[in-house]
DOTI-917813 format. One record per atom (N, C-alpha, C): residue number from 1; atom name; z, x, y. Coordinates in pm, whole numbers, plus 50000, padded with zeros to 5 digits. Each point is the difference from the previous one (the first is absolute). Layout:
+-----+------+-------+-------+-------+
: pos : site :     Z :     X :     Y :
+-----+------+-------+-------+-------+
: NUM :   CA :     Z :     X :     Y :
...
+-----+------+-------+-------+-------+
***
This chain:
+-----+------+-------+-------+-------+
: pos : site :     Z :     X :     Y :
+-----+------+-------+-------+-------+
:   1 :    N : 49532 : 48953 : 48750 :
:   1 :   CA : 49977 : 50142 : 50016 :
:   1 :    C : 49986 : 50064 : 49863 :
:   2 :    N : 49915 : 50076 : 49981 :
:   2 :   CA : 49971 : 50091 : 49894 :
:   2 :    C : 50088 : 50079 : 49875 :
:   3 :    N : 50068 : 50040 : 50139 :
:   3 :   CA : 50167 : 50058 : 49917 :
:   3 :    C : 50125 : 49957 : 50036 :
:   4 :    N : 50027 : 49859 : 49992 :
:   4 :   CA : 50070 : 49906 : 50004 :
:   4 :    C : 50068 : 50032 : 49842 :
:   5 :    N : 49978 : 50036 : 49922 :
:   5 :   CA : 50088 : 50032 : 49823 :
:   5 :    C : 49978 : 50097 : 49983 :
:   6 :    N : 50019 : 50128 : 50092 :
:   6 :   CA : 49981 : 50097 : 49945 :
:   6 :    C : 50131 : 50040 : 49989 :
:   7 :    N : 50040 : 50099 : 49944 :
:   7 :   CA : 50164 : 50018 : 49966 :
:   7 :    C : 50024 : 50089 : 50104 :
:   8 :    N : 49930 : 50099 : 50045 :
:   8 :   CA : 50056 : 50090 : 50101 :
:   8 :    C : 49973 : 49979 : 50137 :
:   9 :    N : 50001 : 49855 : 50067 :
:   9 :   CA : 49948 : 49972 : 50109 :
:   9 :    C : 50083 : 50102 : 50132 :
:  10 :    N : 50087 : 50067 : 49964 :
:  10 :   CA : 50065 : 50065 : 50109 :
:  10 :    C : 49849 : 50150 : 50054 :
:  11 :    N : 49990 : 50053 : 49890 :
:  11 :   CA : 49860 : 50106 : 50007 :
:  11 :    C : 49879 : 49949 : 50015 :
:  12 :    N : 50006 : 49907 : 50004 :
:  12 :   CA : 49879 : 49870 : 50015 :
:  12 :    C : 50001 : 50023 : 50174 :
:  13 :    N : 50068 : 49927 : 50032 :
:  13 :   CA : 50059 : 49978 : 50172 :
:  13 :    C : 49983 : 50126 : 50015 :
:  14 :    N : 50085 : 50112 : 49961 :
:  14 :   CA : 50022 : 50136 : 50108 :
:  14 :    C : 49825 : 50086 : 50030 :
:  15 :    N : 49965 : 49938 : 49907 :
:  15 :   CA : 49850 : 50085 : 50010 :
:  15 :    C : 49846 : 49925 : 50058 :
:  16 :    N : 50096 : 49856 : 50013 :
:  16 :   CA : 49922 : 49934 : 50111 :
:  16 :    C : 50055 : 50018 : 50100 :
:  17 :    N : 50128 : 50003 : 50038 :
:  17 :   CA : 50026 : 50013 : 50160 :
:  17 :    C : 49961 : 50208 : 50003 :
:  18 :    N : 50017 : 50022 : 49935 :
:  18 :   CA : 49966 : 50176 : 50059 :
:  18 :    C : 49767 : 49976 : 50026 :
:  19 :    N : 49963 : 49927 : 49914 :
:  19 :   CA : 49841 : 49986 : 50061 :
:  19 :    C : 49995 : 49940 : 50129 :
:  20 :    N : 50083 : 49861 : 49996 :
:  20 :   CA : 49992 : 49944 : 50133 :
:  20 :    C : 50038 : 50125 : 50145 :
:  21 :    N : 50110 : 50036 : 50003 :
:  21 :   CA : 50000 : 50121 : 50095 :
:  21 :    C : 49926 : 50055 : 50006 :
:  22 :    N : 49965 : 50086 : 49893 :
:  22 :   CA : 49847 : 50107 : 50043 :
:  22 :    C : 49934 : 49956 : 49992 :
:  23 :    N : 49942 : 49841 : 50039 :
:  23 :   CA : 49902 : 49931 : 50069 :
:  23 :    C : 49991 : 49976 : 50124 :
:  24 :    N : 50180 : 49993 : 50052 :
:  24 :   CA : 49989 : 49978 : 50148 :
:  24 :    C : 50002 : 50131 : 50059 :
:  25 :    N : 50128 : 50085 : 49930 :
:  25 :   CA : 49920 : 50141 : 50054 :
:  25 :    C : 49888 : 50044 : 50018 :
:  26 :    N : 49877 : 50006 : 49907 :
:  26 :   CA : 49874 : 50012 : 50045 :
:  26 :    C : 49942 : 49896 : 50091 :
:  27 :    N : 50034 : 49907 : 50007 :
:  27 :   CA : 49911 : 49897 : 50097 :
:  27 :    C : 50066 : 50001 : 50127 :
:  28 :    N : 50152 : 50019 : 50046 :
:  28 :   CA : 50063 : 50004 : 50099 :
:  28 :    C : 50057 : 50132 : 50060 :
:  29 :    N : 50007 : 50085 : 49898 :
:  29 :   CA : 50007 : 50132 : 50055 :
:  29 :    C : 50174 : 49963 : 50008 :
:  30 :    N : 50045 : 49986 : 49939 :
:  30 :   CA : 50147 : 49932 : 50032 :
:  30 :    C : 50104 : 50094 : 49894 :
:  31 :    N : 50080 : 50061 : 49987 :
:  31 :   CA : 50121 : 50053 : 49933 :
:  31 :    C : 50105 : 49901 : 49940 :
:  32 :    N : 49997 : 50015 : 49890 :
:  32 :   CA : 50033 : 49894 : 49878 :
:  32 :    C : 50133 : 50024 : 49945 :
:  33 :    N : 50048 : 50157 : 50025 :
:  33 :   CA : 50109 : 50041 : 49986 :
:  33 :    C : 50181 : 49937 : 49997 :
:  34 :    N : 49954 : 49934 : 50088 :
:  34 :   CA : 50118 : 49884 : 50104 :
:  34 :    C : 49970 : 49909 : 49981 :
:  35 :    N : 50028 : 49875 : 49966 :
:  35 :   CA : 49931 : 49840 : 49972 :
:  35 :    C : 50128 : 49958 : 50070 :
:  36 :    N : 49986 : 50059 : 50138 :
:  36 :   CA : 50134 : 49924 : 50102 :
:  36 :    C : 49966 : 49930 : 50110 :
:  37 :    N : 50076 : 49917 : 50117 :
:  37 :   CA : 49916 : 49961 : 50104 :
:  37 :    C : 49893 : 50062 : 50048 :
:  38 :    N : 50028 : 50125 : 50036 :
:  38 :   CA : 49867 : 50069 : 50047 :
:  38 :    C : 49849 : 50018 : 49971 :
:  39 :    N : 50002 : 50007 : 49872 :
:  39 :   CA : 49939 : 49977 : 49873 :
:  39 :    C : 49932 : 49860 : 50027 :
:  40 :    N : 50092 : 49912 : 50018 :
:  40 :   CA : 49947 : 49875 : 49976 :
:  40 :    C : 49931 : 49988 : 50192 :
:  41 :    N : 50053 : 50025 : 50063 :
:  41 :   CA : 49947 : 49998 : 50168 :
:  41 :    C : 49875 : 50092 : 49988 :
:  42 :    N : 49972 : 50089 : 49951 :
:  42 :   CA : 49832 : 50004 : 50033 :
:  42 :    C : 49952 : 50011 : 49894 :
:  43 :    N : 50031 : 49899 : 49883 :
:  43 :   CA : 49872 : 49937 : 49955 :
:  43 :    C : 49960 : 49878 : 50043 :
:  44 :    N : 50134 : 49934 : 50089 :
:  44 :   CA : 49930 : 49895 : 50036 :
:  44 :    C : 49936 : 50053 : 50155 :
:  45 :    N : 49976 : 50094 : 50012 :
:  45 :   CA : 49933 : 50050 : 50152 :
:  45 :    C : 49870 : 50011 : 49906 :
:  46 :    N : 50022 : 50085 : 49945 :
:  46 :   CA : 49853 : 50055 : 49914 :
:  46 :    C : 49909 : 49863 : 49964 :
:  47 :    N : 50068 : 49890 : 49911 :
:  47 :   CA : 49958 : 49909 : 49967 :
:  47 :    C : 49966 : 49824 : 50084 :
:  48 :    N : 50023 : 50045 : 50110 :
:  48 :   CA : 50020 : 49887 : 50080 :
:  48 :    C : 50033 : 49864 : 49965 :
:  49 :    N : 50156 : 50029 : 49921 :
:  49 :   CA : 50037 : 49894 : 49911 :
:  49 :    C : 50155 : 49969 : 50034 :
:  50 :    N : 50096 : 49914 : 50060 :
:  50 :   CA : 50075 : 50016 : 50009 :
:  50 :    C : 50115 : 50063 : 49929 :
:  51 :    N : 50052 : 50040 : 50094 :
:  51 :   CA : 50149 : 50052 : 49879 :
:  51 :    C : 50088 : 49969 : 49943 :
:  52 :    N : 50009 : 49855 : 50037 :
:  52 :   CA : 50111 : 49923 : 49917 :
:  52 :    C : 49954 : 49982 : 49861 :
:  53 :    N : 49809 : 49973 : 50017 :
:  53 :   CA : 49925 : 49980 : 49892 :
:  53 :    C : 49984 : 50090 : 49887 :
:  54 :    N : 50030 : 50093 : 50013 :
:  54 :   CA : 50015 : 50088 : 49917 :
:  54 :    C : 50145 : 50083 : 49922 :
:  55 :    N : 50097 : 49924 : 50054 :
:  55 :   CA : 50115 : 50002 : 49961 :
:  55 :    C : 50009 : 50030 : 49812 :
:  56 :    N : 50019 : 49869 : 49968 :
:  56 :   CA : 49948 : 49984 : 49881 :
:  56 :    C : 49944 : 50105 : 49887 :
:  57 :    N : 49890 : 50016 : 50064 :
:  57 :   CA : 49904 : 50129 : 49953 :
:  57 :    C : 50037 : 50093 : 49969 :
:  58 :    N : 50105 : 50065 : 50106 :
:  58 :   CA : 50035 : 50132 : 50039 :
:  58 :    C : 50117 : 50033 : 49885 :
:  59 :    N : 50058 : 49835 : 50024 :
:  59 :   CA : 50133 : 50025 : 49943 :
:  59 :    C : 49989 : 50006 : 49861 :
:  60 :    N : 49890 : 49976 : 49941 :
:  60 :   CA : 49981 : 49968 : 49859 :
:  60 :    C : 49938 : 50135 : 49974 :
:  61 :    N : 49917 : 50046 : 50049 :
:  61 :   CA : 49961 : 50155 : 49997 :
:  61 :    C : 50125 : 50082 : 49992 :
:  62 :    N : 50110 : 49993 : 50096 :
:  62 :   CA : 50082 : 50119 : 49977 :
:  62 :    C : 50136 : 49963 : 49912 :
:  63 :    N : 49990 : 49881 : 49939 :
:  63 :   CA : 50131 : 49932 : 49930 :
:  63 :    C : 49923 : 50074 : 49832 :
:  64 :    N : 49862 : 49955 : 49987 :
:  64 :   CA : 49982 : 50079 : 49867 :
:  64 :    C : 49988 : 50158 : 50040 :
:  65 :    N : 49970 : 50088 : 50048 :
:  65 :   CA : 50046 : 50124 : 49997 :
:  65 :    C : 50117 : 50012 : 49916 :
:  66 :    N : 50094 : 49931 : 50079 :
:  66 :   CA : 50160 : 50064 : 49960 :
:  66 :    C : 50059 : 49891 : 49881 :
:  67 :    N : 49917 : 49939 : 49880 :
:  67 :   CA : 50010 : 49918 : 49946 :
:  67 :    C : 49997 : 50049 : 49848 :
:  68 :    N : 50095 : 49970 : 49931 :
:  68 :   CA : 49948 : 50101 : 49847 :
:  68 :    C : 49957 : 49870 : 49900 :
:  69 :    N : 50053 : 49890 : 50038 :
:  69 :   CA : 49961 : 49860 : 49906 :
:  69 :    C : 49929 : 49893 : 50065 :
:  70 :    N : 49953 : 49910 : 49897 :
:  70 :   CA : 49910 : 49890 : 50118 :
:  70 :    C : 49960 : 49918 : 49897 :
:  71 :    N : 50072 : 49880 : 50041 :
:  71 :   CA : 49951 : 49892 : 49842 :
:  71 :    C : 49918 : 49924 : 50050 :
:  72 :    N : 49944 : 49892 : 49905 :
:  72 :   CA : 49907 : 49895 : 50033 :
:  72 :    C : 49968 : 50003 : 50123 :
:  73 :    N : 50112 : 49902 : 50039 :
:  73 :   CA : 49994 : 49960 : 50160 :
:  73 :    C : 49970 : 50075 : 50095 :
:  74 :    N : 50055 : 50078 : 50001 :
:  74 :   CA : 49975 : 50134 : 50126 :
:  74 :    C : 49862 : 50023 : 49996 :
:  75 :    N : 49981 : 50022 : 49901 :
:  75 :   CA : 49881 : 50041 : 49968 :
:  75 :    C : 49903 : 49945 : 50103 :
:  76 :    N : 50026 : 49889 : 49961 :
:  76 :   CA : 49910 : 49873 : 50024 :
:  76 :    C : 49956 : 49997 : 50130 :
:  77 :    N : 50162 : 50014 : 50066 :
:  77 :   CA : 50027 : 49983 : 50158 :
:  77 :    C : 49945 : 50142 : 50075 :
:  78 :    N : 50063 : 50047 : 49943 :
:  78 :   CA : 49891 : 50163 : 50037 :
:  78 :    C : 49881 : 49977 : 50000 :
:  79 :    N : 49913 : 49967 : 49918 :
:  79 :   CA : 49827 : 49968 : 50004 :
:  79 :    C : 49964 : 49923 : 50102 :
:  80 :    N : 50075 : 49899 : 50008 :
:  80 :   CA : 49966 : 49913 : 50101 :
:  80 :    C : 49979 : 50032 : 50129 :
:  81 :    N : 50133 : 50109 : 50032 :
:  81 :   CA : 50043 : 50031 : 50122 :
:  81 :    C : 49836 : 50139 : 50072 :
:  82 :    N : 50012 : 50052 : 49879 :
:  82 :   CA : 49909 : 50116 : 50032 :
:  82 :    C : 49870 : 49959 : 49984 :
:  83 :    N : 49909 : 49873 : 49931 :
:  83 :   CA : 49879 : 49955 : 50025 :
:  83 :    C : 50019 : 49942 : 50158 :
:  84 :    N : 50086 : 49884 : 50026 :
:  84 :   CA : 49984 : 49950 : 50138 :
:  84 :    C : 50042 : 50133 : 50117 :
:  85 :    N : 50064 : 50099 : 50026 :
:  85 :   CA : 49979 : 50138 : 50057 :
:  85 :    C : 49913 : 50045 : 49988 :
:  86 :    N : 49883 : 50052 : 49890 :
:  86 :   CA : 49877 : 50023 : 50036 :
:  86 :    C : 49904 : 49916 : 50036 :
:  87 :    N : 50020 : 49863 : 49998 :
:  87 :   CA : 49887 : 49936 : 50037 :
:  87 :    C : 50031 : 50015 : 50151 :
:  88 :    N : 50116 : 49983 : 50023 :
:  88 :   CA : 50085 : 49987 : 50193 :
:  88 :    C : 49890 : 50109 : 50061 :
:  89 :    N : 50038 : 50130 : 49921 :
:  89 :   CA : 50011 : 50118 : 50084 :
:  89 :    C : 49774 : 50075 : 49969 :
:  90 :    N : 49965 : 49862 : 49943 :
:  90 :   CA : 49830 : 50087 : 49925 :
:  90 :    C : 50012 : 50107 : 49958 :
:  91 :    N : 50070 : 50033 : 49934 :
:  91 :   CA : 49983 : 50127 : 49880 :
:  91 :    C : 49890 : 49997 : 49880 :
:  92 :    N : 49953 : 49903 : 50000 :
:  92 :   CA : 49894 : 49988 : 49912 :
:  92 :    C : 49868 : 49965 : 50086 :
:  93 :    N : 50001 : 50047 : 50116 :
:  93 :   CA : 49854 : 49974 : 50064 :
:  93 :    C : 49948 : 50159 : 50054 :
+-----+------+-------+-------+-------+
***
């Protein structure tokens, strides 16, 4: 990944998961506010993707919100988590 050494990967993450939302908000019409079960139950209605499948996703979306640090690893695991969630859910189609 690109910014795999960047020193501030925590603002790195928070400003990819705030694009990713107002991607699904615009594409799903969905309220981003809450990244709670509910949240997660109709995007997988919206997305015809299961909901267990998106667990993951969700949880990594709303764990960096409330996150002020994020080293290497996380990093890492965060990217991972949020490329395979958009590919799940076609956010890029």
């Amino acid at each position: 990944n690109l910014f795999v050494n960047e020193e501030n990967q925590i603002a790195i993450a928070k400003y990819r998961a705030n694009f990713v939302l107002d991607r699904i908000k615009e594409k799903y019409f969905l309220e981003a506010s809450n990244l709670d079960e509910n949240f997660r139950k109709a995007l997988a209605v919206k997305t015809q993707v299961e909901e267990q499948k998106l667990t993951i996703f969700v949880a990594q979306l709303n764990k960096i919100r409330y996150s002020n640090t994020l080293d290497k690893d996380g990093f890492i695991r965060f990217s991972e988590a949020i490329e395979n969630g958009i590919s799940l859910i076609k956010l890029n189609q």
